[in-house]
C-alpha positions in Angstrom: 12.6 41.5 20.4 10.0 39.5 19.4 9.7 35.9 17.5 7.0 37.0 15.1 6.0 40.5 15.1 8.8 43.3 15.6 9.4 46.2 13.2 12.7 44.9 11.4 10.4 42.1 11.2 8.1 43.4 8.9 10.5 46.1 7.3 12.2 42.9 5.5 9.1 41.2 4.9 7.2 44.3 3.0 10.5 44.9 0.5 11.1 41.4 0.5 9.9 39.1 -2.6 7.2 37.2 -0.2 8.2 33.9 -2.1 11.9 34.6 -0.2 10.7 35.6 3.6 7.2 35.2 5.2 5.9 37.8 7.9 3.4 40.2 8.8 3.9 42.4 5.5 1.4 45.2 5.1 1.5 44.5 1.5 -2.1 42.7 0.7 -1.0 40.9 -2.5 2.4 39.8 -0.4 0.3 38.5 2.2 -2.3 36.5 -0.2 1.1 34.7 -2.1 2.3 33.9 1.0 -0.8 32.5 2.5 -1.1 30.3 -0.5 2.3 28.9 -0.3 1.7 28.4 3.9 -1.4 26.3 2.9 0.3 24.7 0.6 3.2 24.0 2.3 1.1 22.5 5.5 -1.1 20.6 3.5 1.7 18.7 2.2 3.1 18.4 5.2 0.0 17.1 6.7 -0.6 14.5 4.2 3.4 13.6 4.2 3.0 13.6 8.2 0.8 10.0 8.1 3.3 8.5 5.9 6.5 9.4 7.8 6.4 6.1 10.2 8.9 5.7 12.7 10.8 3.0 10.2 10.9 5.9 8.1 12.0 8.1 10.7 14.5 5.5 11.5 15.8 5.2 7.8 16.0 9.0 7.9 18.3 8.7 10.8 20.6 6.0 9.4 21.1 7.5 6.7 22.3 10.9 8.3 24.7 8.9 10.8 26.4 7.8 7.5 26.5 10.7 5.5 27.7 12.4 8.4 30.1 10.0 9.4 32.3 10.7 6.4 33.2 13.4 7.7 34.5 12.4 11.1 36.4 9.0 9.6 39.8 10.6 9.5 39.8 12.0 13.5 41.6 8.4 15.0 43.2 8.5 11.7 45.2 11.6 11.8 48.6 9.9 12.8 48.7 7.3 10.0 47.7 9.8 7.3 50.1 12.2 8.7 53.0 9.6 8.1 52.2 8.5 5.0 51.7 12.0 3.4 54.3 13.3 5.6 52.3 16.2 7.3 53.2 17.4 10.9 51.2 16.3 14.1 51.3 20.5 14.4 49.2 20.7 11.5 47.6 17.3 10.7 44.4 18.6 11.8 44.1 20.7 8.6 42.4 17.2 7.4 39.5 18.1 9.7 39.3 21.5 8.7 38.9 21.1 4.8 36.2 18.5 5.8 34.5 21.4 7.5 34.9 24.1 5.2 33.2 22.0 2.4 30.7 21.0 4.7 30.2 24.7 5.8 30.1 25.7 1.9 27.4 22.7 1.2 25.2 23.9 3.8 25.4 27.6 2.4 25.2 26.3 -1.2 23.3 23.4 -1.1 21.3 22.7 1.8 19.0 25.6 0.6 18.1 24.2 -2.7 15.8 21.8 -0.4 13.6 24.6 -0.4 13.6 25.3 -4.3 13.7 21.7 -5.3 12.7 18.5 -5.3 14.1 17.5 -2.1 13.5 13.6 -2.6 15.8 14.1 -6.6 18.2 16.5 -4.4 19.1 13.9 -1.5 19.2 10.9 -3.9 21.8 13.0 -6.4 24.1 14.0 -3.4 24.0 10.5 -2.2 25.3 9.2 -5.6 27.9 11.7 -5.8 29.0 11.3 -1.9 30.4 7.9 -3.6 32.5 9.0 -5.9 34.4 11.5 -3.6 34.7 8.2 -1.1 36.4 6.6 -3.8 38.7 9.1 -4.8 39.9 9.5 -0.7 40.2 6.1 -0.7 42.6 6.0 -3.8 44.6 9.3 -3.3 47.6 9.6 -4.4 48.8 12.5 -2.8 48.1 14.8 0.3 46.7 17.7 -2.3 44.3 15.3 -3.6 43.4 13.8 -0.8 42.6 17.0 0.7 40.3 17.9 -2.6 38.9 14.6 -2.5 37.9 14.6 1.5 36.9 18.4 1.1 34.2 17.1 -1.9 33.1 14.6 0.6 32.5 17.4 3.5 30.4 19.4 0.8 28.1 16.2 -0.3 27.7 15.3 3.7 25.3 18.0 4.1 23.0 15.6 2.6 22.1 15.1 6.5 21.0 18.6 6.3 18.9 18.4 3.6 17.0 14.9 5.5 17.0 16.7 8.7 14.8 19.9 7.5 12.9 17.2 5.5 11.9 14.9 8.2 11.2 18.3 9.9 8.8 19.6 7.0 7.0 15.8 7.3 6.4 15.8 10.7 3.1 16.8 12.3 4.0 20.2 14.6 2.9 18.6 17.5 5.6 16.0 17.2 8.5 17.2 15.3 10.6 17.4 18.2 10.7 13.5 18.1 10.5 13.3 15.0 13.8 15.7 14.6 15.2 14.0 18.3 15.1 10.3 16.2 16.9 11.7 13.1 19.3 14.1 15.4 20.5 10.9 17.2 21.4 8.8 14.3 23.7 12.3 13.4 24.9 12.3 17.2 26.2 8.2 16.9 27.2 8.9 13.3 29.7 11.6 14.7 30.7 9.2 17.4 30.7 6.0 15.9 32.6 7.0 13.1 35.9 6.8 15.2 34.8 3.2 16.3 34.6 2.1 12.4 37.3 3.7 11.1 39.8 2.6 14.1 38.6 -0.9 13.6 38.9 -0.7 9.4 42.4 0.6 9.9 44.0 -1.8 12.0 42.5 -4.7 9.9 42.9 -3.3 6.6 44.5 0.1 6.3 42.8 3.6 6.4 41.7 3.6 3.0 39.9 0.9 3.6 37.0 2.8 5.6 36.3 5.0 3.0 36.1 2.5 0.5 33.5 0.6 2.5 31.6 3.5 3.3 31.1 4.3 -0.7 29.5 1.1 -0.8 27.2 1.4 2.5 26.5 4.6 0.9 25.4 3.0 -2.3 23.2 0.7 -0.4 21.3 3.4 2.0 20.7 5.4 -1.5 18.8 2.2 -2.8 17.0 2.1 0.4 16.3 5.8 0.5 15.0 5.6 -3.5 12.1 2.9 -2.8 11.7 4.7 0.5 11.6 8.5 0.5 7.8 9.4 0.0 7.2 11.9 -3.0 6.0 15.1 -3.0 5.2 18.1 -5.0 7.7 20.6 -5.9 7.9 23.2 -3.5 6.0 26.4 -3.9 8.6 28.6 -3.4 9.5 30.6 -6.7 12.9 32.6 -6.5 16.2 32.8 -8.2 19.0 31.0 -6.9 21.3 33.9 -5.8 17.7 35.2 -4.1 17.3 31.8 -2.1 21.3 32.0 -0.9 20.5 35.8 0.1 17.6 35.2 2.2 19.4 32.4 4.3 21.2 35.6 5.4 17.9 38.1 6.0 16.4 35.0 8.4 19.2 35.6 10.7 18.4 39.3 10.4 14.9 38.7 11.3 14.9 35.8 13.3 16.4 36.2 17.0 16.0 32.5 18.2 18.2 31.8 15.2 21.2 33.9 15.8 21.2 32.6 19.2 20.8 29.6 18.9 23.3 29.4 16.0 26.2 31.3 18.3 25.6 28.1 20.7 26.2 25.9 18.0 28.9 27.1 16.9 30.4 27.2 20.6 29.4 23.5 21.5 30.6 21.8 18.3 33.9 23.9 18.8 34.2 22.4 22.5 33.6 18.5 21.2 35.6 19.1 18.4 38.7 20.2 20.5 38.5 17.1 22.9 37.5 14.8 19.6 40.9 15.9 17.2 43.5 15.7 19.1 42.4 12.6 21.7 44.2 10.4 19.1 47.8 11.6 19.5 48.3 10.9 23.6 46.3 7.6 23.4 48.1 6.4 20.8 51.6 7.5 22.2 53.2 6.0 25.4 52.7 4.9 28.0 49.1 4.1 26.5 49.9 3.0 23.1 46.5 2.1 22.1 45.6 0.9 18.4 43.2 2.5 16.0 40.6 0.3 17.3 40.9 0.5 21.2 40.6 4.5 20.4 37.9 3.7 18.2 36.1 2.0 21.1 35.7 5.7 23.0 33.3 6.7 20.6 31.2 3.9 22.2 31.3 6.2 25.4 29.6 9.1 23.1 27.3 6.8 21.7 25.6 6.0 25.6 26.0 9.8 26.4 24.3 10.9 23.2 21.9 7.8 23.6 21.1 9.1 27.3 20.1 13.0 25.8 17.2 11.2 23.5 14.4 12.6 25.6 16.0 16.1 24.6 13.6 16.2 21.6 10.3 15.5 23.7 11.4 17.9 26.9 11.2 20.7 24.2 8.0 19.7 22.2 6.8 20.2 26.4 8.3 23.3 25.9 11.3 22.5 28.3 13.8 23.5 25.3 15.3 25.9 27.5 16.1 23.8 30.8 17.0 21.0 28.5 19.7 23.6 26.8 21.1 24.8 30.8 21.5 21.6 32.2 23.4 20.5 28.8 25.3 22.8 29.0 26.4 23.1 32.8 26.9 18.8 32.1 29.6 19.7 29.5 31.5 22.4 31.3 31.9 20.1 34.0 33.2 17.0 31.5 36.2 18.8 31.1 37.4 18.1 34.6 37.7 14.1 34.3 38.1 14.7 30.6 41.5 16.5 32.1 42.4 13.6 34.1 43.4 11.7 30.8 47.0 11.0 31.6 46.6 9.3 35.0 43.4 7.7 34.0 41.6 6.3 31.0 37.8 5.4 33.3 37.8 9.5 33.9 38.2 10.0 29.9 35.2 7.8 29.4 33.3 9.3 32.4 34.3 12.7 30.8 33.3 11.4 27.1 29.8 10.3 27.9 29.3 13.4 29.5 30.4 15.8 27.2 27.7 14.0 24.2 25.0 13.7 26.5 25.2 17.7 27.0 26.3 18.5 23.3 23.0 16.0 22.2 20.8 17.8 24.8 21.5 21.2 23.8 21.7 20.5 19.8 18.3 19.2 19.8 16.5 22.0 21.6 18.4 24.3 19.4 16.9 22.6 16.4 13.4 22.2 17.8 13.5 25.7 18.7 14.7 27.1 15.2 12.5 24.6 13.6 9.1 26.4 15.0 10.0 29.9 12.9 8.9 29.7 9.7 7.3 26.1 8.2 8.0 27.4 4.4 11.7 27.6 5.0 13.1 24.7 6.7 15.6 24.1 5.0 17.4 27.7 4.7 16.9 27.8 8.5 18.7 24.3 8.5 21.6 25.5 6.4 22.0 29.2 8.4 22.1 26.9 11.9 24.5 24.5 10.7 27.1 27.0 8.6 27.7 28.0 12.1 27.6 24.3 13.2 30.9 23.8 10.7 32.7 27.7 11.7 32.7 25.7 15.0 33.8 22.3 14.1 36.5 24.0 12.0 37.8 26.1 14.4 37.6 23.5 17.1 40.0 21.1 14.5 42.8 23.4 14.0 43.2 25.2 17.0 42.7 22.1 18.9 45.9 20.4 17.6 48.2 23.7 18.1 47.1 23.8 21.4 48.3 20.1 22.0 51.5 20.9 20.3 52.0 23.8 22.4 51.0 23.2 26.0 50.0 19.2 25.9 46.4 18.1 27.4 46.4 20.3 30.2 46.3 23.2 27.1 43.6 21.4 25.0 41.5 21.1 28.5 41.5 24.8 29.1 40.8 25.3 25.7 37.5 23.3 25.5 36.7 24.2 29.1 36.8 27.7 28.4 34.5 27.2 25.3 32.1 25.6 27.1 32.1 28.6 30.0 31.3 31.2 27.5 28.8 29.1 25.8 26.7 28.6 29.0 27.4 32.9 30.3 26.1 33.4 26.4 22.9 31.2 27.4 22.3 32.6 30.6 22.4 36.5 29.1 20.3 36.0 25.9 17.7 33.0 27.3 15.4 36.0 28.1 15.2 36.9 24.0 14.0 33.8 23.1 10.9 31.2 23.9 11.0 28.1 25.1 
């Protein structure tokens, strides 16, 4: 099948309200509205392009390690909240999975409202409210609220989504593989600094403490981002709300490089996610016993690997998207096996650590890059369709992850991810044919 020009292609498109999906319709008037909201759209994006320095860029990219931070606080935290709330290790990692089904449900429900309004109004109001659900984990008084609180803060997260398809919709074509690389790696060490933070705030303060201090980081970057954020027109696009949710789902219909490329999301944030969740409980048990904050330090070890992948974003504007995506994913199918090495060695966990970011930041940027190029006028539904199956995987990754430990140990949770990782790169290898790059 085609990118552009196949015959489900253009059977959406011509019953389609052109406003929703863009295509080669036969319909004449279809094709005019859409051609006006194209032109539009590029001609804002052209003039937004000389504005979006790389400060800006780098603002953009701050901001999204935050905001996506939040939800990845509570991973070296899972034994203390566990205690206090009195949930089992079994099913502590229920936590992690509430934080993913609200961030799932904000990139379904949210994230595509970049599209229909304005996006500069929309991140500044989700950064606002992302401060009241901080404070509300951070004073929770109870297990069920905490998990209503810390699932409000997974939905408000997607704010990151929302900047991403932005900076993407700024960027001049020939760059936004950069541009998207820059703002991809602040969401890369958000994820894996997170741990380092929260470790640290723990042991000096208590657990609550880190979400307290993130409300008011949060506050601050919202400032920033209000004298920052270049303004723009309303978007062109004119459809109901239940229309704009609807056609995230037709794109993946349509769109072949974004089924695929959303199937190896899913499978690569499941694999980190299974090494990430449980890696607390056997570091911080014997013989290791290590604090919150020595834990906290492995997310350093990401942070290099993820650092190390920041070429992924130029390799695919060179159109290397799909050697970038083989060797990433070969790199992290072979992490596993001094990832496995864990309880006679703590060097091979960091050896296995570093690796396992640098191939998840390789391949998550060409898949963005890649999706990215399909259709200009809908950024940010292409965004939110990706990353839902960004969360399925996270979420799955979380719970299944800690049953595996309690079940059959590290040994189980290294097969687990290992055989994640196998099926994501057999997946690659049968469908890189379908797909430019």
């Amino acid at each position: 099948m085609s990118l552009n020009n196949t015959t489900s292609h253009r059977a959406f498109c011509s019953q389609a309200d052109p406003s929703v999906l863009c295509g080669n319709s036969q319909d004449q008037e279809g094709e005019t509205d859409r051609s006006h909201t194209g032109a539009a759209s590029a001609t804002g994006r052209v003039a937004a392009a000389r504005s979006l320095s790389r400060a800006v860029a780098l603002l953009f990219s701050i901001a999204c390690g935050l905001a996506v931070a939040n939800v990845y606080y509570a991973q070296p935290l899972l034994d203390v909240i566990a205690e206090e709330f009195a949930i089992s290790r079994a099913s502590i990692g229920i936590v992690i999975t509430v934080t993913q089904i609200g961030y799932g449900l904000g990139l379904l429900l949210v994230v595509p409202l970049g599209d229909l309004l304005d996006r500069r109004r929309l991140v500044l109001g989700q950064s606002l409210l992302s401060v009241l659900a901080l404070l509300a984990v951070a004073f929770a008084p109870s297990g069920a609220i905490l998990l209503g609180a810390i699932s409000a803060v997974g939905v408000l997260a997607v704010v990151t989504q929302v900047l991403v398809a932005y900076a993407a919709l700024l960027a001049d074509p020939a760059e936004r593989g950069r541009v998207v690389g820059i703002v991809t790696s602040g969401i890369i060490l958000g994820i894996l600094l997170a741990r380092t933070v929260s470790g640290t705030l723990s042991d000096l303060f208590g657990w609550r403490s880190v979400y307290a201090v993130s409300a008011v980081a949060t506050l601050i970057v919202a400032g920033l981002l209000f004298r920052t954020l270049p303004r723009q027109a309303k978007p062109e696009v004119h459809i109901s709300y239940p229309r704009l949710i609807g056609s995230v789902f037709l794109l993946f219909v349509q769109e072949p490089v974004l089924r695929i490329r959303a199937v190896l999301a899913l499978l690569i944030f499941a694999a980190v996610t299974v090494l990430l969740t449980p890696m607390v409980l056997p570091l911080a048990a014997p013989p290791f016993s290590l604090s919150h904050t020595q834990i906290g330090l492995f997310g350093l070890a990401g942070a290099a690997g993820a650092l190390g992948a920041s070429r992924a974003g130029r390799l695919s504007d060179r159109g290397l998207a799909q050697r970038t995506t083989g060797i990433g994913l070969a790199v992290m199918l072979v992490s596993w096996l001094p990832i496995a090495l864990l309880p006679y060695s703590l060097w091979a966990l960091v050896m296995g650590v570093v690796a396992i970011d640098y191939g998840l930041q390789s391949v998550h940027v060409a898949n963005q890059s890649l999706v990215y190029r399909v259709r200009p006028e809908a950024q940010s539904r292409l965004t939110a369709g990706y990353m839902i199956f960004y969360s399925i995987g996270s979420a799955t990754g979380s719970i299944t992850s800690t049953l595996a430990y309690a079940q059959a140990g590290w040994n189980g949770v290294c097969l687990l991810g290992a055989s994640i990782c196998a099926v994501a790169l057999v997946f690659w290898i049968s469908t890189r044919h379908l797909t430019p790059g």
